[in-house]
Every structure is written in C-alpha cells, then in structure tokens.
Backbone bond lengths (Angstrom), bond angles and torsions (degrees), N, CA, C in turn:
res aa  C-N    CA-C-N  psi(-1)  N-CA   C-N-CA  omega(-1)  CA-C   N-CA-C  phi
1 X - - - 1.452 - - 1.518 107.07 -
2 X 1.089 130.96 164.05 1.139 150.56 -166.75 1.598 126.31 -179.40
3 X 1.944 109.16 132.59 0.819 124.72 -178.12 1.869 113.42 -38.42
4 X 1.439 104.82 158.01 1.531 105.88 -177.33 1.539 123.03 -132.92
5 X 0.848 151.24 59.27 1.621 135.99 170.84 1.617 139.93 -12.98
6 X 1.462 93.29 -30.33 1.633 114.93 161.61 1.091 103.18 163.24
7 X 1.771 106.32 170.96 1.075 143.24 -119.88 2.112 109.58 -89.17
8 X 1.270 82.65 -35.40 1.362 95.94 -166.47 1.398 121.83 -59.70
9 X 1.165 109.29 137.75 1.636 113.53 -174.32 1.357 109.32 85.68
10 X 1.710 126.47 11.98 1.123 130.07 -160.33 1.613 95.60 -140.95
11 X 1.373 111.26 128.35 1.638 119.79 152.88 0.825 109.36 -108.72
12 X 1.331 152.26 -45.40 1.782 105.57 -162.18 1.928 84.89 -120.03
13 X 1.654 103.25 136.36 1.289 139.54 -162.81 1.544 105.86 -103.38
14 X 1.515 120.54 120.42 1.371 90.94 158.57 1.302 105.88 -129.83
15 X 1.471 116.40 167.32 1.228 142.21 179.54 1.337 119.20 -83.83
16 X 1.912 141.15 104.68 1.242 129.03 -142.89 1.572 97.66 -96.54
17 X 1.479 114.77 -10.27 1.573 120.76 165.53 1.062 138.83 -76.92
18 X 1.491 99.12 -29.08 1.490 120.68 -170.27 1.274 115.48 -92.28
19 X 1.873 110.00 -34.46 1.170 125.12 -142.69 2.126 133.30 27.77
20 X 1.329 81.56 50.92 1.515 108.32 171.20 1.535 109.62 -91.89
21 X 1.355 114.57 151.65 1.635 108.05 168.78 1.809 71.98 -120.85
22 X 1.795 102.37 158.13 1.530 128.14 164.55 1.330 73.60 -117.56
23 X 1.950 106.43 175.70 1.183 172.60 -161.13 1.663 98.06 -129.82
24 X 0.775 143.55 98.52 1.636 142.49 161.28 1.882 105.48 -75.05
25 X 1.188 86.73 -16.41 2.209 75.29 -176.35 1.458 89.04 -89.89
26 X 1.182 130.99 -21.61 1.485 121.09 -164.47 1.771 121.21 -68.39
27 X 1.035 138.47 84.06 1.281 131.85 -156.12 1.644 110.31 -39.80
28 X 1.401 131.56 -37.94 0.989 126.73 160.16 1.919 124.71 -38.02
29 X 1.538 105.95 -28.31 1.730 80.14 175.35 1.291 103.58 -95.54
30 X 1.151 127.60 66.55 1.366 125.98 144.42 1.328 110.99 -103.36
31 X 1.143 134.93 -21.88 1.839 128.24 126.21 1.139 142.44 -16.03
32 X 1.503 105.14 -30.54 1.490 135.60 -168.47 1.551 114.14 -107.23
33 X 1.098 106.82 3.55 1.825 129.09 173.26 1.776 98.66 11.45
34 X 1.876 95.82 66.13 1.459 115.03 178.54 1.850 101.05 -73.31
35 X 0.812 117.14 -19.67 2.135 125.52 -177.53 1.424 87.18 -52.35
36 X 1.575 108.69 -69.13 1.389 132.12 -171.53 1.820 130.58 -38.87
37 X 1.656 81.08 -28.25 1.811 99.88 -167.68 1.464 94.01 -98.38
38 X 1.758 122.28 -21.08 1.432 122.58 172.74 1.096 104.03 -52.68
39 X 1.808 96.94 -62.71 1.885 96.32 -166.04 1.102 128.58 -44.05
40 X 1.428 108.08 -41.44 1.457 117.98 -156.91 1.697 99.12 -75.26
41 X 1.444 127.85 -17.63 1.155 134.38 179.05 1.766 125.40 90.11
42 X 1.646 76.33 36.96 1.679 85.01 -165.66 1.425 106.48 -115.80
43 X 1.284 120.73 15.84 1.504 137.39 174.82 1.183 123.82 -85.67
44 X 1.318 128.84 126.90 1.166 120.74 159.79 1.591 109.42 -143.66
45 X 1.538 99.16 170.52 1.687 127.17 177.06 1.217 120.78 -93.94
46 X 1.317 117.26 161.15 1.586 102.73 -174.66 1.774 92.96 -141.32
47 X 1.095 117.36 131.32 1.411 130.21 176.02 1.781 127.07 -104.65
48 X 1.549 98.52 90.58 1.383 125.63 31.58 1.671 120.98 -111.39
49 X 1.262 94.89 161.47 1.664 84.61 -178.25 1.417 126.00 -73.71
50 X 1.810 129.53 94.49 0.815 153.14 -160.48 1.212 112.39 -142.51
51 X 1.586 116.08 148.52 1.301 117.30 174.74 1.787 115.26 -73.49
52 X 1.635 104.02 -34.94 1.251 99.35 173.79 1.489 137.04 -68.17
53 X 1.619 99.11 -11.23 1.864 106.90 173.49 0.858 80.49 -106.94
54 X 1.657 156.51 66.51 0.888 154.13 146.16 2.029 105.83 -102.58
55 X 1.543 93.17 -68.07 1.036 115.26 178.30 1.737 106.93 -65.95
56 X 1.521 120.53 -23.68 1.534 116.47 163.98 1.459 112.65 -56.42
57 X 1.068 104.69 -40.66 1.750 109.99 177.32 1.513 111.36 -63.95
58 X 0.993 127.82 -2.79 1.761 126.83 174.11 2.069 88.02 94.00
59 X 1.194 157.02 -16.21 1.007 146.02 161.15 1.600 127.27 -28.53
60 X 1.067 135.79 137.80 1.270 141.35 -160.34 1.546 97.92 -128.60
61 X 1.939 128.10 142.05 0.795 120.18 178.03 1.191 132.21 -76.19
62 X 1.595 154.73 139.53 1.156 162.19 120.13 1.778 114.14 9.09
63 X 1.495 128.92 74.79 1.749 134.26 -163.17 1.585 88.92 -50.09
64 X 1.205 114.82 -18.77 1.968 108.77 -164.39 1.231 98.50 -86.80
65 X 1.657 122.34 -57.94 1.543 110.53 -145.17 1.182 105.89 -118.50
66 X 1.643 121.03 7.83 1.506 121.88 -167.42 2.010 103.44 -129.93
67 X 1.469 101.81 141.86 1.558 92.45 -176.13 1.448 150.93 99.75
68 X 1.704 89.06 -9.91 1.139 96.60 -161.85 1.410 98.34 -110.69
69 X 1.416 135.50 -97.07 1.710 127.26 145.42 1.037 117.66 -68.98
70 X 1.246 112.54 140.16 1.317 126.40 150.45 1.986 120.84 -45.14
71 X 1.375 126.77 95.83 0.978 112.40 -174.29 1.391 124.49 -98.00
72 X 0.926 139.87 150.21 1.703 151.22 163.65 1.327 96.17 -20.02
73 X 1.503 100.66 136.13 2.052 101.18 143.21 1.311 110.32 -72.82
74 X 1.362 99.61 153.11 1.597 110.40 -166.91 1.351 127.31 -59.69
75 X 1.927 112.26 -25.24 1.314 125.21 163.85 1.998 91.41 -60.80
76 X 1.245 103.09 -84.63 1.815 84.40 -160.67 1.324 131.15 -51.28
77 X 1.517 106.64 -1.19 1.687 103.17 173.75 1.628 104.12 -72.25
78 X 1.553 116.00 -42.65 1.427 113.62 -175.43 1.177 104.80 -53.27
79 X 1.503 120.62 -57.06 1.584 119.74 -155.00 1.692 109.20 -59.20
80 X 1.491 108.13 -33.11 1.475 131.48 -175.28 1.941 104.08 -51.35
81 X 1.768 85.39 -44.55 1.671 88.96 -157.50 1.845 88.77 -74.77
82 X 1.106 116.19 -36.47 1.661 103.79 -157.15 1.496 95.30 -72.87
83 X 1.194 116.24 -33.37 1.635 113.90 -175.28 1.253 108.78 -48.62
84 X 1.711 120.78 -47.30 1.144 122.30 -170.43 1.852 112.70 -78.56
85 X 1.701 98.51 -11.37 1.673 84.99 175.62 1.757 104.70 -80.76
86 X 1.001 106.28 -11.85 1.825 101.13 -147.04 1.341 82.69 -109.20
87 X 1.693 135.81 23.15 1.770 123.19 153.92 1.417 93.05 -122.48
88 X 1.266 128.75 3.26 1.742 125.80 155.39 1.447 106.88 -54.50
C-alpha cells in the first residue's frame, strides 16, 4: 500500500483512518468525498489495485461504494452512455 495524493488512475481507495477500501469506478463513492480523503493525506493504493489485496491489508469494505454491481471503468461507461445516445 502506499500513500496517495489523488485518486486518479486508481480504483480501489483506501482510507488510512477508517480503514475502508472505496471503489472509485463505482458512482456511488462520490458520497464518499474520496478527492477529500486524498487531500487530507489519508489515501492510499494498494499494489495491485484490487479489492482482494485490499482486504489482505486488514481493509474493510466501503457498505456505499463497494459490492454492490459490478461497475464499468470509467472509459467504458462513457463510450456505453454515448452509444446509447446516438441509437435514440
């Protein structure tokens, strides 16, 4: 694991207070004001970025943003959404 500055290029987030991992593709942690937990310097990555070396690290999941669907990476959610505007 390793300290974080932000989020990007990163799915699963953890919290070094909380010991929570988020989901960053999950639209739900934007609830989880993970930007916020960068700043403050309480973020970290886990290598590799997985939920299961997540939970190797003693991390516990996030009830909001982890678990629930399986969501898109954020490139194929876009491509997903425009596909579906441009057969409207």
């Amino acid at each position: 694991m390793k300290a974080i500055g932000s989020i990007q290029g990163v799915r699963y987030v953890g919290d070094r207070t909380t010991f929570l991992v988020h989901d960053s593709w999950n639209r739900e942690s934007e609830s989880c004001f993970l930007e916020g937990v960068a700043r403050e310097g309480r973020a970290v990555a886990f290598d590799p970025d997985t939920l299961e070396q997540a939970f190797n690290e003693g991390f516990d999941y996030c009830d909001v943003c982890v678990g629930k669907e399986e969501p898109f990476a954020p490139e194929a959610d876009a491509s997903r959404r425009a596909r579906a505007k441009a057969d409207r």
